[in-house]
C-alpha angles and dihedrals in degrees: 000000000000090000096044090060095053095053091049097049084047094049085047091050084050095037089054090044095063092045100053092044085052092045085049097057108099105226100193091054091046080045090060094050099041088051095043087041100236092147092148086069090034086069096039089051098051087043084060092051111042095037133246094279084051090163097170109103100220089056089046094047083049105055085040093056084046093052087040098053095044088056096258108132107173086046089053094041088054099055086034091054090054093040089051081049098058084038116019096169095059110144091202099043090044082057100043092043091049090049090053092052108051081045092060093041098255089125092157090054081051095058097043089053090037087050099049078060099063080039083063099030113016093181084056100138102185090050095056086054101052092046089054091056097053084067104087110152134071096249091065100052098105084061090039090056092040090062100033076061106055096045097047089053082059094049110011084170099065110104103209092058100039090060089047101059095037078059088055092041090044088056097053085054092239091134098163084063096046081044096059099038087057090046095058092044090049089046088054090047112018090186100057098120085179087070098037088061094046098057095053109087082035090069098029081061090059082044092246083157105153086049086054100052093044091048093044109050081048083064103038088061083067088063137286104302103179104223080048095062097048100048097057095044084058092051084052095050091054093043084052101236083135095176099046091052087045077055101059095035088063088056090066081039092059100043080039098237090122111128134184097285097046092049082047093055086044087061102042082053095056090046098053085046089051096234085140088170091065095031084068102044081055098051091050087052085051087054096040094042095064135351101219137141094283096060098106085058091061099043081053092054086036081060092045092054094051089036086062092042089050093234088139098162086060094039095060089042092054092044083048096050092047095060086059083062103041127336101224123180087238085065099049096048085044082055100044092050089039092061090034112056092012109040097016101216106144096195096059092041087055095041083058091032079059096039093048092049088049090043087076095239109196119272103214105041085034104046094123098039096053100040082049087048090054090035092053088044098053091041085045089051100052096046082054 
């Protein structure tokens, strides 16, 4: 009994402590500060008030909220971190103490707070967004979808998620999923042109052309957006409309935001329209634009353009190039049918025949090249 008495007189002292510290706090003067933004002296004021060894969480949440919001982060953490010791299972300071830290880089503090909070609400969808964007780099991808996904099953209908998590899908290659996220999200705000956009080389890439190109001149009326216009060139180019798509990759030209691939499309335009001339100034702009592992690719288009064009000299010089670069088993079959049927030296044509079949073509996407290439070796051998 004895006991009971003294706790109570010592939670009455601390009880009238705190109210006299908050009765002491002069609101109009905390008012001024909150409503002309001086935060920085509204924590310094409250600090003055309620004492160094302030222990009372709303004093300490307080103070925190006053240091956060003037830009003073360890400030902020260290009344935070009192305040997360009197209630560690505080929605609000979990949230706060995961935002300064991933200010301040500590991204792993900020998953350890960020995840006591699914601990504690587990249909949280703010928290499964912000853990998700603590994932930035390739190898965390697997945990980065897995909460992507989990927010977005909360709130198919927020955009920013929505468009994360298309891109992941996208990556994976899984495109009918990225297509159909983005469909909900566009269905719940029709004039998101984030997610319009978004969803373009998505669909480009389930060759939902003529969707693209309808989509995407509707947002290019909005103004030249430069992902736009590539993407419906190259649903241009695929719904061969090949003058329409050179068009609209001279428009990157132009504003010079072309690359390597849309030089490349621009190439392969000319080409279909016959045009071999500019088919082969593009080509050389592919190849000067980026040396890259598809540069042999290039330098056996580049051959074919000048093949058509019966430039041969020039032909058998591109396919040759091309091998310093990377010897592909399209080169070598474009060489052996180049000396073959073009150049007629029988020698040369059985010496590539004989280098394509050793370069492992596929099987599958290379049946009739490879069964001509044996055909051809077997017909060469017993002319020699």
């Amino acid at each position: 009994m004895k006991k009971l008495l003294t706790l109570l007189a010592l939670f009455s002292l601390s009880l009238a402590g705190y109210t006299q510290n908050t009765s002491a706090v002069d609101k109009e003067k905390l008012f001024d500060f909150y409503q002309t933004q001086r935060y920085g002296d509204a924590a310094q004021y409250l600090k003055g008030v309620y004492g160094e060894e302030v222990n009372d969480f709303k004093s300490l949440s307080q103070i925190g909220y006053c240091f956060l919001m003037a830009g003073n982060n360890i400030e902020a953490e260290k009344f935070y971190s009192k305040a997360y010791e009197l209630q560690p299972q505080s929605l609000p300071i979990l949230f706060s103490l995961g935002s300064i830290n991933t200010k301040r880089g500590n991204t792993e503090k900020a998953k350890l707070y960020y995840s006591e909070i699914v601990k504690i609400d587990s249909n949280n969808f703010n928290v499964y967004k912000l853990l998700a964007n603590l994932y930035s780099s390739p190898k965390d991808d697997s945990l980065k979808l897995i909460y992507l996904l989990k927010a977005n099953l909360i709130n198919p209908l927020e955009g920013d998620v929505a468009t994360d998590l298309a891109e992941l899908h996208a990556a994976y290659q899984q495109y009918e999923k990225a297509y159909d996220v983005l469909n909900i999200a566009i269905k719940g705000d029709s004039d998101n042109l984030v997610l319009q956009r978004a969803k373009l080389p998505i669909a480009n890439q389930l060759k939902k052309y003529n969707e693209v190109i309808a989509s995407g001149e509707k947002l290019l009326k909005d103004g030249a957006d430069a992902g736009v216009i590539k993407d419906v060139a190259k649903a241009y180019y695929y719904t061969k409309k090949y003058q329409k798509a050179i068009d609209l990759f001279k428009q990157l030209e132009v504003a010079v935001m072309a690359n390597e691939a849309t030089l490349y499309y621009t190439s392969l335009s000319y080409r279909a329209l016959k045009n071999y001339p500019q088919a082969a100034i593009y080509t050389r702009k592919t190849i000067d634009e980026a040396i890259s592992p598809n540069t042999s690719s290039y330098y056996s288009l580049l051959g074919l353009v000048y093949e058509e064009n019966d430039q041969l000299a020039l032909a058998g010089a591109a396919y040759k190039k091309g091998l310093q670069f990377k010897a592909t088993s399209t080169l070598y079959y474009r060489l052996a049918v180049f000396y073959d049927t073009r150049l007629k030296q029988e020698k040369n044509a059985l010496k590539y025949y004989n280098l394509y079949l050793k370069s492992k073509p596929s099987i599958t996407n290379d049946k009739e090249e490879i069964k001509f290439s044996k055909d051809r070796i077997a017909q060469l051998n017993l002319t020699d």
